[in-house]
C-alpha positions in Angstrom: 0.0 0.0 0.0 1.4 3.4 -0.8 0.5 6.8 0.6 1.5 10.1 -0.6 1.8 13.0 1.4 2.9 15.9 0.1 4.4 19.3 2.3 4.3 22.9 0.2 8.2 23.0 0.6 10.9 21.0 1.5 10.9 22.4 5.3 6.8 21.4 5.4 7.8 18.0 3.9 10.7 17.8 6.5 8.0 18.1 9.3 5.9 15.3 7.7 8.7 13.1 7.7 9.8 13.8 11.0 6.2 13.8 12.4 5.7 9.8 10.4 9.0 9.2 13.0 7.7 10.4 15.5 4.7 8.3 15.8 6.8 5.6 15.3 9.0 5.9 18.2 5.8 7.0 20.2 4.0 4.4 19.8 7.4 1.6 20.2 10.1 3.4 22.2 12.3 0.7 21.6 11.2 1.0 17.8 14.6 -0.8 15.3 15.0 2.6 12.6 16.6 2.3 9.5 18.3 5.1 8.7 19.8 7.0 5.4 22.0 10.0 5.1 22.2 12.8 2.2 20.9 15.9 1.8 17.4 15.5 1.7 16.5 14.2 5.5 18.5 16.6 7.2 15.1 18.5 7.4 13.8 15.4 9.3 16.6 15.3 11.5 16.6 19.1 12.6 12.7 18.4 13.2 13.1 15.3 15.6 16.2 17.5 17.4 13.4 20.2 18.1 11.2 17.6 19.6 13.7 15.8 21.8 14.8 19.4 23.2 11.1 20.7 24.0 11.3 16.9 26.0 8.3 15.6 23.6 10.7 12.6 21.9 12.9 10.1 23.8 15.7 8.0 21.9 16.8 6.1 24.7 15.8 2.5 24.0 16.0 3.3 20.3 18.3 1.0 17.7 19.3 2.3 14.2 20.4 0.7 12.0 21.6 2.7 8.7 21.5 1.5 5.3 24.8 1.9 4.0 28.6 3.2 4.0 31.1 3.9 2.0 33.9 1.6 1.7 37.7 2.6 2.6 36.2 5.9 4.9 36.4 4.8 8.5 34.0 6.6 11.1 36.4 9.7 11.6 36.7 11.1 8.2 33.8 14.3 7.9 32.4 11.8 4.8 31.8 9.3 6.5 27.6 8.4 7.0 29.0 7.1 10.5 30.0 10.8 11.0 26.8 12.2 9.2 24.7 10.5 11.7 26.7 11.8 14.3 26.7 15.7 13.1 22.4 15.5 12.1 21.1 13.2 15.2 23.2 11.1 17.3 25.0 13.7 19.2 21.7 16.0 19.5 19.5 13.4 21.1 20.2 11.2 23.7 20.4 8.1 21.7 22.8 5.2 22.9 25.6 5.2 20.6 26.1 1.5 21.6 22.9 0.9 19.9 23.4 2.9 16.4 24.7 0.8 13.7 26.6 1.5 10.3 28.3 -0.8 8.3 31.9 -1.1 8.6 33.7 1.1 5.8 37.2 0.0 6.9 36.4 -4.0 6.6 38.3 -5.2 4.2 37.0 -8.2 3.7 33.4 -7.5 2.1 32.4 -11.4 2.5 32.5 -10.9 5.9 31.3 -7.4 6.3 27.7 -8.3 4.4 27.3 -11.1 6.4 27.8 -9.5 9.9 25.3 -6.9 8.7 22.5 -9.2 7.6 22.8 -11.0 11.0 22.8 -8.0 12.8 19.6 -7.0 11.7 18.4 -10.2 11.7 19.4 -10.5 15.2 17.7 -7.1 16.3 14.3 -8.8 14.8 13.9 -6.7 12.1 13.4 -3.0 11.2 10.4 -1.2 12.1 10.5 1.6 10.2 12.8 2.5 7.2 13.8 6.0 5.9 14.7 6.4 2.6 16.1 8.7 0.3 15.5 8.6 -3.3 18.6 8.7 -6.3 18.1 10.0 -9.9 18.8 6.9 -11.1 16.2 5.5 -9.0 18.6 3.9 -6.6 17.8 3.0 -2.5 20.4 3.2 -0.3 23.4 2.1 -2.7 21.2 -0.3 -4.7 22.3 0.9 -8.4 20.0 -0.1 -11.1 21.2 -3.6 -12.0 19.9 -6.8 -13.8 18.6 -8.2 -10.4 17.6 -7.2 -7.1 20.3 -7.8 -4.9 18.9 -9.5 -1.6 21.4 -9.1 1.5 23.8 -6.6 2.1 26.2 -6.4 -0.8 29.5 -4.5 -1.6 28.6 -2.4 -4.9 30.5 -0.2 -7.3 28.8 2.9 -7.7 27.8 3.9 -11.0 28.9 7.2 -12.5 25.9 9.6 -11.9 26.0 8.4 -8.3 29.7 9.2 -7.6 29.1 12.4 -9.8 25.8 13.0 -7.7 28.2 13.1 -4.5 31.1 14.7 -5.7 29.7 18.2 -4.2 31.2 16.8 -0.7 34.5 16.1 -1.7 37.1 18.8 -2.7 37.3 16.8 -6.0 35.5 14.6 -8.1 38.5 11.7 -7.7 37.9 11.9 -3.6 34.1 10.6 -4.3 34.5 6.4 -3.3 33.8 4.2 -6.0 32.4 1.2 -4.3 30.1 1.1 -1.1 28.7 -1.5 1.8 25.0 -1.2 1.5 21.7 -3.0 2.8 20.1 -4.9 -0.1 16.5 -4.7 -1.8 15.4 -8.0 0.4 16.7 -6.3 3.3 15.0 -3.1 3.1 11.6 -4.6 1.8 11.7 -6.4 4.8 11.0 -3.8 7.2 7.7 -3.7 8.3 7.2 0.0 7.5 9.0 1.9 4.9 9.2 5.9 5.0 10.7 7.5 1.7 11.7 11.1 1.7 11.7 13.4 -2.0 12.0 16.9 -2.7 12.9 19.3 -5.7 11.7 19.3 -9.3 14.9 17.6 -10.2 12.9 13.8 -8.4 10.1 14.3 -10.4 10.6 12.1 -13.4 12.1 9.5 -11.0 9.0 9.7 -8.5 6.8 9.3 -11.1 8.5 6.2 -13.1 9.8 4.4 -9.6 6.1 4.4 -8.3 3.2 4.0 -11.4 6.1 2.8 -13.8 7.3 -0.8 -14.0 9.3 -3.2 -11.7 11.9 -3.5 -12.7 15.9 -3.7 -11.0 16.8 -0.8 -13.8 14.9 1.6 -11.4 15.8 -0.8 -8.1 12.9 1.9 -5.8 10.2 0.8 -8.2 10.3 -2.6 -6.2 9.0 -0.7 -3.6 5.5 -1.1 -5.6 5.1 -4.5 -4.0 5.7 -3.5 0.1 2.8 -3.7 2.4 3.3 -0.3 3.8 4.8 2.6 1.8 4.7 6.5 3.0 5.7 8.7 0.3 6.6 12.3 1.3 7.3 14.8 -1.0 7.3 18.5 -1.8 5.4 20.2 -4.2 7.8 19.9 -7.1 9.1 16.7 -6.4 5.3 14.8 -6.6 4.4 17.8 -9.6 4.5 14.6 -12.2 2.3 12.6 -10.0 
């Protein structure tokens, strides 16, 4: 089931978001989150800060879990998603840091890495609720369009408009990582609820072919037409095509 909501701008969908997140930890303190990085759920983030410090959200018996990380950054470099988390949520809210989770960029061995990631959420029972962003290309966490749906988490090379896409975070286009650890399609359609975040006129094609389009692994979000429980979120321009 899929349902749109759409916010005038991206700080009205930001409070949307946040608010979806909100109810979520409300009604299940001890809620398991799946969590993304990039630009557009900052918004979210800042919102859920405001609602910790006017004492109306509690993190404490919250997991997270986040969907992905690039590989060869450990947790200290400032492009990191370890250290995204950290500057957006974790060191505004009074999370346990014990209990936030990201794969392991510096794990050399990406065998082992995917495996110890699908077993960790496996062992935490699942995801509850899982935040998404949404790429040009129609990608989910690092899940480039493909030939098949990857299942499990899975060490990918990123394809050029993705690396090209990030590059304005680096000082140079050759900084950007070419290959990242990422949670797969099975693991993401597995969470019970699923919370997906667009905004700008620049999403608008990709909204409108990854949801009433067809399923298909060359726009890996449009397999997101078959979960249970899908909450769209967008702004005005980015649902305009809709």
């Amino acid at each position: 089931m899929l349902r749109i909501l759409k916010g005038n701008d991206y700080g009205d969908m930001s409070r949307i978001a946040a608010n979806v997140i909100f109810a979520q930890i409300t009604l299940k303190p001890d809620s398991v989150l799946g969590l993304a990085t990039g630009s557009t759920p900052i918004g979210a983030y800042e919102q859920l800060i405001k609602y910790y410090e006017e004492g109306n959200l509690d993190f404490s018996h919250v997991t997270s879990v986040n969907l992905d990380e690039y590989r060869g950054l450990d947790d200290t470099s400032d492009q990191s998603y370890r250290y995204f988390m950290n500057k957006y949520l974790f060191d505004h809210v009074n999370i346990n840091l014990e209990k936030t989770n990201v794969p392991d960029g510096k794990e050399s061995d990406a065998a082992r890495e995917c495996l110890r990631y699908d077993n960790l959420i496996e062992n935490l029972g699942g995801i509850d609720l899982q935040l998404l962003g949404l790429g040009n290309n129609g990608h989910i966490g690092f899940n480039e369009p493909g030939q098949v749906f990857e299942k499990g988490t899975h060490c990918v090379d990123l394809a050029e408009s993705t690396i090209e896409a990030n590059s304005r975070f680096f000082n140079s286009i050759d900084e950007v990582p070419t290959q990242a650890y990422t949670m797969g399609i099975g693991n993401i359609m597995s969470a019970d609820k699923i919370l997906i975040v667009v905004s700008g006129e620049g999403k608008a094609d990709i909204v409108k072919e990854a949801f009433f389009g067809p399923i298909t692994p060359q726009v890996p979000a449009s397999i997101l037409q078959l979960h249970k429980d899908v909450t769209l979120v967008g702004d005005e321009a980015a649902l305009s095509k809709i």
